[in-house]
N, CA, C and O atoms as a MOPAC input file, in Angstrom:
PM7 MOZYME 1SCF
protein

 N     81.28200 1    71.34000 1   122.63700 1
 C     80.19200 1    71.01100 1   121.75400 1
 C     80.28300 1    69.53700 1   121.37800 1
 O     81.35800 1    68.97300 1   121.17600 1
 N     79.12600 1    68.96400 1   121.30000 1
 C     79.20800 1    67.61900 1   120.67800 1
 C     79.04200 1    67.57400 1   119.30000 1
 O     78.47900 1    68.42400 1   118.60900 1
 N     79.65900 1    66.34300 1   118.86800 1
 C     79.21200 1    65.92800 1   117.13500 1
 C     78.09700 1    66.37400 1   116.47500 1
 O     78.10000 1    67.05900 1   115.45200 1
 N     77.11100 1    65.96000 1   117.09900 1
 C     75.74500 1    66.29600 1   116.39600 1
 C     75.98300 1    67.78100 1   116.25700 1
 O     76.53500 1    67.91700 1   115.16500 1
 N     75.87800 1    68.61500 1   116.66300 1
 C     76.12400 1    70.29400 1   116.39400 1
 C     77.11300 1    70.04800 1   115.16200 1
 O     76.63300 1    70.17700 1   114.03600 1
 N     78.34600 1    69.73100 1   115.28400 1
 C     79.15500 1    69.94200 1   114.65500 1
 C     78.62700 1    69.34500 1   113.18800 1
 O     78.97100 1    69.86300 1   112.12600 1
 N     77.74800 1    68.18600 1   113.27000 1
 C     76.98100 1    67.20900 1   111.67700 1
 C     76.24100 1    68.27900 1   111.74100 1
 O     77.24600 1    68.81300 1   111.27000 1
 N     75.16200 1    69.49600 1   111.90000 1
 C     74.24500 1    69.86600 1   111.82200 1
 C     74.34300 1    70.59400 1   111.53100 1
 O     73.29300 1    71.09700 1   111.13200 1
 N     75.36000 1    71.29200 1   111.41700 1
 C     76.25800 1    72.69600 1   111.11400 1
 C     77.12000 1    72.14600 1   109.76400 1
 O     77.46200 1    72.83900 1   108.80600 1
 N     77.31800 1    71.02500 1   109.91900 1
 C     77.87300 1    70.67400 1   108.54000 1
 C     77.43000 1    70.43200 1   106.90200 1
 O     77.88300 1    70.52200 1   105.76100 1
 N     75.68900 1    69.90200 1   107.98100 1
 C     75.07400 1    69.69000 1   106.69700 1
 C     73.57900 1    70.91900 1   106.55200 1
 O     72.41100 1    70.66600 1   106.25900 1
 N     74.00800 1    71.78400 1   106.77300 1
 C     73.09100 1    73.10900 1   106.71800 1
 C     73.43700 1    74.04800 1   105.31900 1
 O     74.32200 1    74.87300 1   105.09200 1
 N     72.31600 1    73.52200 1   104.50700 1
 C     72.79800 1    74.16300 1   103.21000 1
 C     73.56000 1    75.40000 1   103.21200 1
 O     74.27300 1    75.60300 1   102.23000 1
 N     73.53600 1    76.16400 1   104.03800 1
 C     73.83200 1    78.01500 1   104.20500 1
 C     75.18800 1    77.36300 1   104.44300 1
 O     75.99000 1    78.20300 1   104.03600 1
 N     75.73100 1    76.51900 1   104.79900 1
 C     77.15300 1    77.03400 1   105.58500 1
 C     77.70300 1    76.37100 1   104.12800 1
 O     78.35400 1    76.91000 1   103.23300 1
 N     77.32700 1    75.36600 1   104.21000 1
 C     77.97700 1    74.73200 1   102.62200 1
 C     77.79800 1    75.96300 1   101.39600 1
 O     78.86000 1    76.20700 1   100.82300 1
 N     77.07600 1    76.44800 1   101.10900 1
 C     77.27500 1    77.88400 1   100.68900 1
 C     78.19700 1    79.20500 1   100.72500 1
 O     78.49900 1    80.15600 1   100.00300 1
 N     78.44100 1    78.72200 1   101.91700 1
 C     79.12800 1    80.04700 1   102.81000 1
 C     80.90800 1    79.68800 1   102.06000 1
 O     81.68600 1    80.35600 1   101.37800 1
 N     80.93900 1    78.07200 1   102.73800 1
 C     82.00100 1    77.90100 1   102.08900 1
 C     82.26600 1    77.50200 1   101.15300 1
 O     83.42100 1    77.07700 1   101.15200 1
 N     81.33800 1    77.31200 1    99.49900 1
 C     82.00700 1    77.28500 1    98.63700 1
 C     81.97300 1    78.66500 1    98.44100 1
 O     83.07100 1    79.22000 1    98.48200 1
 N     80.97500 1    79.37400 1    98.23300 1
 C     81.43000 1    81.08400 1    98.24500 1
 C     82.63600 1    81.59600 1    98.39300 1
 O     83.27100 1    82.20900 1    97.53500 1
 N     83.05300 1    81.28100 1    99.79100 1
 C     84.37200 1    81.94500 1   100.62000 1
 C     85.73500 1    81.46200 1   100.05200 1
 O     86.76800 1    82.12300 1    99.94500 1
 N     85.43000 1    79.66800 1    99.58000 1
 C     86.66800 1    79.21400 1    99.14700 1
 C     86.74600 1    79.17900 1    97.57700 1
 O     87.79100 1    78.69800 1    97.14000 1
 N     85.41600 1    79.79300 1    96.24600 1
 C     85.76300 1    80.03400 1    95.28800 1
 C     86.24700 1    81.69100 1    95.52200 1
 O     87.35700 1    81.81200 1    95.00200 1
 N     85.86600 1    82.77700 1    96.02300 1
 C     86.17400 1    84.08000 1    96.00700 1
 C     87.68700 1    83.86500 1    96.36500 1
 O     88.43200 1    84.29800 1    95.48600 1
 N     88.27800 1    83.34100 1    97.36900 1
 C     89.61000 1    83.18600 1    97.81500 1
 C     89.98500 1    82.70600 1    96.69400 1
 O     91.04400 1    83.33000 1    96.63000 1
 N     89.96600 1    82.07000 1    95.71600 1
 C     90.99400 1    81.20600 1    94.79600 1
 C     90.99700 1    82.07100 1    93.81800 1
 O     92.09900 1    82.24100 1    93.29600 1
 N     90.09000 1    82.69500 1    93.38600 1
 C     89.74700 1    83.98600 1    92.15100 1
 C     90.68500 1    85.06200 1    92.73600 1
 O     91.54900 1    85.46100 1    91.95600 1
 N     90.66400 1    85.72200 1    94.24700 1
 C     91.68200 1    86.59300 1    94.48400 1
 C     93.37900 1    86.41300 1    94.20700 1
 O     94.23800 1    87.19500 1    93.79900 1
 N     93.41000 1    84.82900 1    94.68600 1
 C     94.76600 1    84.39100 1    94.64400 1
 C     95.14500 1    84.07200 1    93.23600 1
 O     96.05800 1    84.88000 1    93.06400 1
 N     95.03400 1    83.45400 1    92.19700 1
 C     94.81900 1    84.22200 1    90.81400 1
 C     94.71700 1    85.19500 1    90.48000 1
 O     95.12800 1    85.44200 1    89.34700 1
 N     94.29900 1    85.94000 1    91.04000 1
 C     94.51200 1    87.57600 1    90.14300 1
 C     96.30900 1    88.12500 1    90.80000 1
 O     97.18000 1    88.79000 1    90.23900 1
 N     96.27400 1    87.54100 1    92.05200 1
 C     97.38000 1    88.04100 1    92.63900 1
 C     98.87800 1    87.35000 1    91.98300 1
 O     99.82000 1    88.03100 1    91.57700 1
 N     98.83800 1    86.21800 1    91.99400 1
 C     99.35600 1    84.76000 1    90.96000 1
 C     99.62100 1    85.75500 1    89.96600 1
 O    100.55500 1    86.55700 1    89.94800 1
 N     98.27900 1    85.54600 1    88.77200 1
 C     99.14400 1    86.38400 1    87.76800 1
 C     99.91600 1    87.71100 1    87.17900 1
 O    100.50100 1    88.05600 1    86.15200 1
 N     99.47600 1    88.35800 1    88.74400 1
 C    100.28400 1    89.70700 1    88.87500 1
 C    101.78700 1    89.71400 1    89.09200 1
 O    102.70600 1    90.43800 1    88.70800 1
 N    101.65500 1    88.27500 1    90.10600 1
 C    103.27900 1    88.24000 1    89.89000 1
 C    104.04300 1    87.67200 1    89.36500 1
 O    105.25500 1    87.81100 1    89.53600 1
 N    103.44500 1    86.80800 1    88.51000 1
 C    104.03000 1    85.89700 1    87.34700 1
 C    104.17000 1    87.04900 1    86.31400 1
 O    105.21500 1    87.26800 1    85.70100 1
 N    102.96600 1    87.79900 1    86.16900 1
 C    103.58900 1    88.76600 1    85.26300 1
 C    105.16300 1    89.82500 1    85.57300 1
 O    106.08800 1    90.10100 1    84.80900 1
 N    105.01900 1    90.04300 1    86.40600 1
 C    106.02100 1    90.80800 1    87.37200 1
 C    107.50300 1    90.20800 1    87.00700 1
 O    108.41700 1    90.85200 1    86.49100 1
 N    107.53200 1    88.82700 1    87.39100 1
 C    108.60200 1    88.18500 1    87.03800 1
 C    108.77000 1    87.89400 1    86.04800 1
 O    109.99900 1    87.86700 1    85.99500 1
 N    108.23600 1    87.49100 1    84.65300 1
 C    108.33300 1    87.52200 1    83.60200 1
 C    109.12700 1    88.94700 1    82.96000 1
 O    110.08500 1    89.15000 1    82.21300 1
 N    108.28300 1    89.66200 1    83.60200 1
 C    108.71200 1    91.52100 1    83.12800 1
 C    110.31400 1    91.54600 1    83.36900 1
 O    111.22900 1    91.91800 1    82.63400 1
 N    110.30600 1    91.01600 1    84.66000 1
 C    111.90500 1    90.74400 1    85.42000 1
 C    113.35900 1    90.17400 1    84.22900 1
 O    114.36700 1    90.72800 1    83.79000 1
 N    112.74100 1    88.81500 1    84.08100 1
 C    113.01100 1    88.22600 1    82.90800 1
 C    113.51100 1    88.32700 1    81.38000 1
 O    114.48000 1    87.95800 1    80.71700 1
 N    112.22600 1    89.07900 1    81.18200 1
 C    112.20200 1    89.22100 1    79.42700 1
 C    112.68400 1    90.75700 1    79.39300 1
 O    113.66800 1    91.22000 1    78.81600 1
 N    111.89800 1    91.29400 1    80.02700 1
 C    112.18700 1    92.68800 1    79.55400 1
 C    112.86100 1    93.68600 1    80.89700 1
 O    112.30400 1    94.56000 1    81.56100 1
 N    114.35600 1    93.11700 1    80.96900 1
 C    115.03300 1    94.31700 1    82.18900 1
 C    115.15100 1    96.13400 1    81.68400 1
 O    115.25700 1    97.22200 1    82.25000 1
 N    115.06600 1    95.68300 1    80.49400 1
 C    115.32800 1    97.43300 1    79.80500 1
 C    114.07500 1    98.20900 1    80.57800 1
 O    114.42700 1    99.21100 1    81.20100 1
 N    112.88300 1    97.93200 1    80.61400 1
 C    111.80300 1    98.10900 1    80.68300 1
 C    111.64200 1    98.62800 1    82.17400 1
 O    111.34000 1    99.75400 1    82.57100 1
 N    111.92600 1    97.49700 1    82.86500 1
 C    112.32500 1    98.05200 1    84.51300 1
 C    113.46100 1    99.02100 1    84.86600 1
 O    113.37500 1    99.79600 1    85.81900 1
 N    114.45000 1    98.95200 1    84.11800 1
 C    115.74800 1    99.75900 1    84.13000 1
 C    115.74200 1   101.09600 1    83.59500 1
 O    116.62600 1   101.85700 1    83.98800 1
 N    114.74400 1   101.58000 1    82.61700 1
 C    114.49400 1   102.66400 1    82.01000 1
 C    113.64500 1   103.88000 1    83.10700 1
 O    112.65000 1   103.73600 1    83.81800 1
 N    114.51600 1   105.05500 1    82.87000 1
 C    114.07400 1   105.89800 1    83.73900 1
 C    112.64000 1   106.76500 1    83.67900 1
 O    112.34400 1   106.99400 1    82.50700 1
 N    111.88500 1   107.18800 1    84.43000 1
 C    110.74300 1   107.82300 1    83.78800 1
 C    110.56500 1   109.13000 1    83.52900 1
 O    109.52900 1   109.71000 1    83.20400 1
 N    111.50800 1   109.49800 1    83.67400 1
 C    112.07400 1   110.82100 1    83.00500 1
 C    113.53300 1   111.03800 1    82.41500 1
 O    114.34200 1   110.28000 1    82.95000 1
 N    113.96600 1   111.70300 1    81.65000 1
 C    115.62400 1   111.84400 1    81.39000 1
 C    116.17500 1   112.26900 1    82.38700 1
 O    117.17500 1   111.69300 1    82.81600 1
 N    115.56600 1   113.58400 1    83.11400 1
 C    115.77000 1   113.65900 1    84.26900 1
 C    116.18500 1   112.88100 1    85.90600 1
 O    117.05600 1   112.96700 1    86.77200 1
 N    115.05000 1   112.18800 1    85.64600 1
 C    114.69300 1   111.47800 1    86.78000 1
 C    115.52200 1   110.38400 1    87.29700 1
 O    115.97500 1   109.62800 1    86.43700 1
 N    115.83200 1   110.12900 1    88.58400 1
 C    117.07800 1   108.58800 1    88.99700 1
 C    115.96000 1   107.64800 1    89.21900 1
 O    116.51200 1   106.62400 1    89.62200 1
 N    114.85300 1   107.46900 1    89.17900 1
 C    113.86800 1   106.72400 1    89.01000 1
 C    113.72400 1   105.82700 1    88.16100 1
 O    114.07500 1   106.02000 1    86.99700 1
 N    113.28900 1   104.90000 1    88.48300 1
 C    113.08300 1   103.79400 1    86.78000 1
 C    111.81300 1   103.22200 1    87.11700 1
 O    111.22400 1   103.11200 1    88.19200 1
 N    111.55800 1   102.91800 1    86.06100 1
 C    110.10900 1   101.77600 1    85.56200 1
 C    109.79600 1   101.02300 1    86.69800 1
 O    108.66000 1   100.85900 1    87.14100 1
 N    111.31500 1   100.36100 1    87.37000 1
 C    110.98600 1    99.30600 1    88.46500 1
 C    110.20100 1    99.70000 1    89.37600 1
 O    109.05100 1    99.27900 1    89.49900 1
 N    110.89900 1   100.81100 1    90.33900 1
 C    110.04400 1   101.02700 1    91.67000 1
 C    108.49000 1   101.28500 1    91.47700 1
 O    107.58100 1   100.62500 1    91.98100 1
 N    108.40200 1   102.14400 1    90.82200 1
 C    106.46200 1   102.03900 1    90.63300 1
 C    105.93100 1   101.22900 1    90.41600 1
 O    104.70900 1   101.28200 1    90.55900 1
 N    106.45000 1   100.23800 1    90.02900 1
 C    105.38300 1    98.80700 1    89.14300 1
 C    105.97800 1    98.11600 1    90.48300 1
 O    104.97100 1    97.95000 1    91.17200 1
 N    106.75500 1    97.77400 1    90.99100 1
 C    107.14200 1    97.10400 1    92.30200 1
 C    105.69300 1    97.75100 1    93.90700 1
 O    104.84300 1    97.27500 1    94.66000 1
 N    106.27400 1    98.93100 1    93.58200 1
 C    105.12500 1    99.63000 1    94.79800 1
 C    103.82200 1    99.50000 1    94.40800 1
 O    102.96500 1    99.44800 1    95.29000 1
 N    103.46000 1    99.42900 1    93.08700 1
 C    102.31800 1    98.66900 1    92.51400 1
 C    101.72000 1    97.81500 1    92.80400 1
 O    100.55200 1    97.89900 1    93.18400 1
 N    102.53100 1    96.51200 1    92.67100 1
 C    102.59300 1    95.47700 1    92.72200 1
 C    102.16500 1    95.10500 1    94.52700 1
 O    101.25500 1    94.32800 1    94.81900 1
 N    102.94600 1    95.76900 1    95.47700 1
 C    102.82800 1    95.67700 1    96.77200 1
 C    101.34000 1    96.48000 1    97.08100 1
 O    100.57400 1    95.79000 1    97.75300 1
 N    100.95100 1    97.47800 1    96.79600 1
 C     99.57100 1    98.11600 1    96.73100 1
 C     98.57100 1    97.27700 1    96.11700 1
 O     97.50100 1    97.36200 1    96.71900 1
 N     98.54800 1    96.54500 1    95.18900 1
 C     97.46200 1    95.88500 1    94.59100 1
 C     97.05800 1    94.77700 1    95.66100 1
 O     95.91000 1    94.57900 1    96.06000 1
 N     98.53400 1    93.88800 1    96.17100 1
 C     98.35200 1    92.96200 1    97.36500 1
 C     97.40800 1    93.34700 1    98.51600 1
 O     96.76200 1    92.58100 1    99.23100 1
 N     97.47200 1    95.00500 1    98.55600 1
 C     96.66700 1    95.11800 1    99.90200 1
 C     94.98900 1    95.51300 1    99.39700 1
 O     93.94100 1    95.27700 1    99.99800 1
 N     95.16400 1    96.05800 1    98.33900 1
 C     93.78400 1    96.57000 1    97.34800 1
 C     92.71300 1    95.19100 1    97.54800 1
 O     91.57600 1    95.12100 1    98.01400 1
 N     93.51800 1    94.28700 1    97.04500 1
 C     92.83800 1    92.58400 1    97.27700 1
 C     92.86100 1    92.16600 1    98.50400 1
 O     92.10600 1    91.21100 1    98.68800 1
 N     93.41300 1    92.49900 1    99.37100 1
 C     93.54400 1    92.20000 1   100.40900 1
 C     92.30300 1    92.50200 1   101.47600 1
 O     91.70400 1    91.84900 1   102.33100 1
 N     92.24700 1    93.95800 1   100.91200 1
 C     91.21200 1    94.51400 1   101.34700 1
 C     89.77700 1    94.63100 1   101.06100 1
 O     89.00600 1    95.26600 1   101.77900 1
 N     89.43100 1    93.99300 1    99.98000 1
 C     88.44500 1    93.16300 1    99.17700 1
 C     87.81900 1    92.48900 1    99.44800 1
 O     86.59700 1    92.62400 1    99.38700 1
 N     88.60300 1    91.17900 1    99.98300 1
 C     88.55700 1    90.53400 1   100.69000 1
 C     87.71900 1    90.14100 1   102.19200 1
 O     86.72800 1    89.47100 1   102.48200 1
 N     88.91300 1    91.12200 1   103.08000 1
 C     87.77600 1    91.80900 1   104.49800 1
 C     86.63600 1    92.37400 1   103.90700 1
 O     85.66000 1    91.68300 1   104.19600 1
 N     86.35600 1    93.27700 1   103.24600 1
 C     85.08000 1    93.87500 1   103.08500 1
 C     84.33300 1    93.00200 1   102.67600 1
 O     83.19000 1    93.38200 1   102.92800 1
 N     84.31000 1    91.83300 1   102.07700 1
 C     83.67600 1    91.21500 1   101.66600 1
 C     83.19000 1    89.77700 1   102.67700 1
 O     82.05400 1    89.30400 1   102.64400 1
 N     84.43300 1    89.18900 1   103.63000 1
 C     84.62000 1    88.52900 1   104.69700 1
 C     83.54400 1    89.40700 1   105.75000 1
 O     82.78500 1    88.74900 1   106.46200 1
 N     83.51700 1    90.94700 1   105.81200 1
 C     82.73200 1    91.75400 1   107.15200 1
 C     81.28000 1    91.40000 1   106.75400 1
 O     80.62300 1    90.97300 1   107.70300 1
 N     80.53100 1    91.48700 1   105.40700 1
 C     79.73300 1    91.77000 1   104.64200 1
 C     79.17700 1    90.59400 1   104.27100 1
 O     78.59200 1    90.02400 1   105.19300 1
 N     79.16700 1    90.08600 1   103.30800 1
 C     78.70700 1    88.84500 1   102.83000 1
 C     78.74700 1    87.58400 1   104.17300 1
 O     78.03800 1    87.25300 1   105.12400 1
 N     79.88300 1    87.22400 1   103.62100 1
 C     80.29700 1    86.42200 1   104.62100 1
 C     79.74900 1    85.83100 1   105.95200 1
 O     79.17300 1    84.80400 1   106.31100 1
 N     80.21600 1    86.99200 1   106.51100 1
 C     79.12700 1    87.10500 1   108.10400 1
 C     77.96200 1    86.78800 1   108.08500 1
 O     77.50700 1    85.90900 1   108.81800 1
 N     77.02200 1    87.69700 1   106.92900 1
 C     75.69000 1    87.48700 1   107.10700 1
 C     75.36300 1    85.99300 1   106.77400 1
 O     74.86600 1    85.39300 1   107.72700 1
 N     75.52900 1    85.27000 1   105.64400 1
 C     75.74100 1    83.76200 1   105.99900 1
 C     75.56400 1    83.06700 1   107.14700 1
 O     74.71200 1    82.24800 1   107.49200 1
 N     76.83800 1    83.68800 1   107.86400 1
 C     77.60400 1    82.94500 1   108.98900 1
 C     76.32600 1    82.94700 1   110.06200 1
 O     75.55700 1    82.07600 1   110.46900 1
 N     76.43900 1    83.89400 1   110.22900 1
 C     74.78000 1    84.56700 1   111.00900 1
 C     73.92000 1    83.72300 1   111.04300 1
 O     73.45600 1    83.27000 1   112.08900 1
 N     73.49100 1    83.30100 1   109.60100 1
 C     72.28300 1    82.57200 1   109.42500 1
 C     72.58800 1    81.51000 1   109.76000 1
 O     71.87600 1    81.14000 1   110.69300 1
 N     73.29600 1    80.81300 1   109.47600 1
 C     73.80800 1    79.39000 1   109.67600 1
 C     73.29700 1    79.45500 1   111.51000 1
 O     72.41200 1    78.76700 1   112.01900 1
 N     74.02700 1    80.32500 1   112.09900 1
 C     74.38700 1    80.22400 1   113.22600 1
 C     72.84300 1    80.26400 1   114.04000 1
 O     72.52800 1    79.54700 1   114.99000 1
 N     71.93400 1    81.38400 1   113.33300 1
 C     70.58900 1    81.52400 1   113.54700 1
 C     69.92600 1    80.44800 1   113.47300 1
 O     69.23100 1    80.17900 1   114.45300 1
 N     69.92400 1    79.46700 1   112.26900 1
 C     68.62100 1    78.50300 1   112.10000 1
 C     69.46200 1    77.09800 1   112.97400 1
 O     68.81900 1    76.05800 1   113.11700 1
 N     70.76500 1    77.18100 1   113.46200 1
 C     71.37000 1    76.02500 1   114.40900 1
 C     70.61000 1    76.48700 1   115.60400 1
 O     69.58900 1    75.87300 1   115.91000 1
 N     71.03500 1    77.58700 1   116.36500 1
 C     70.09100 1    77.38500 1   117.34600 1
 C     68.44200 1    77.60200 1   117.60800 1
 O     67.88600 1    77.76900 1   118.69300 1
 N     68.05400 1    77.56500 1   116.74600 1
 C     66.39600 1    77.29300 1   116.73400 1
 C     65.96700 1    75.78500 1   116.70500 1
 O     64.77400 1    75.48200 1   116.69400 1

């Protein structure tokens, strides 16, 4: 491809759209994820009783592993957010962009 495609595609309101869209939604995910694990480590930190405490009297289980497997589940919850939203939104954008370039 030559330049001109590449300027024409650059300055096509839809794509400039596309990507502040794509690159504010990405920074809002990575923040939510950020302060999940800042919280996480803080928890680590301040309060070990909290992670160390079992969830039953019974139980050899503690506080940690669930909020840990939590913690790893939420990563993919957003993760997966993400794609659906990358398959969905995204695309259709992309589409257009791609539509009114070659016309």
């Amino acid at each position: 491809m030559n330049d001109s495609i590449y300027q024409t595609i650059q300055n096509n309101p839809r794509f400039k759209e596309l990507v502040a869209k794509r690159e504010r939604f990405a920074w809002i995910l990575s923040a939510i994820m950020l302060g999940i694990y800042a919280c996480f480590i803080l928890l680590i930190a301040y309060g070990p009783h909290i992670l160390g405490a079992k969830l039953s009297p019974a139980s050899t289980i503690t506080w940690g592993m669930p909020i840990g497997v939590g913690l790893i589940i939420t990563a993919f919850i957003l993760t997966g957010v993400y794609v659906r939203r990358a398959n969905g939104e995204f695309d259709d954008l992309n589409n257009a962009v791609l539509k009114e370039i070659q016309q």
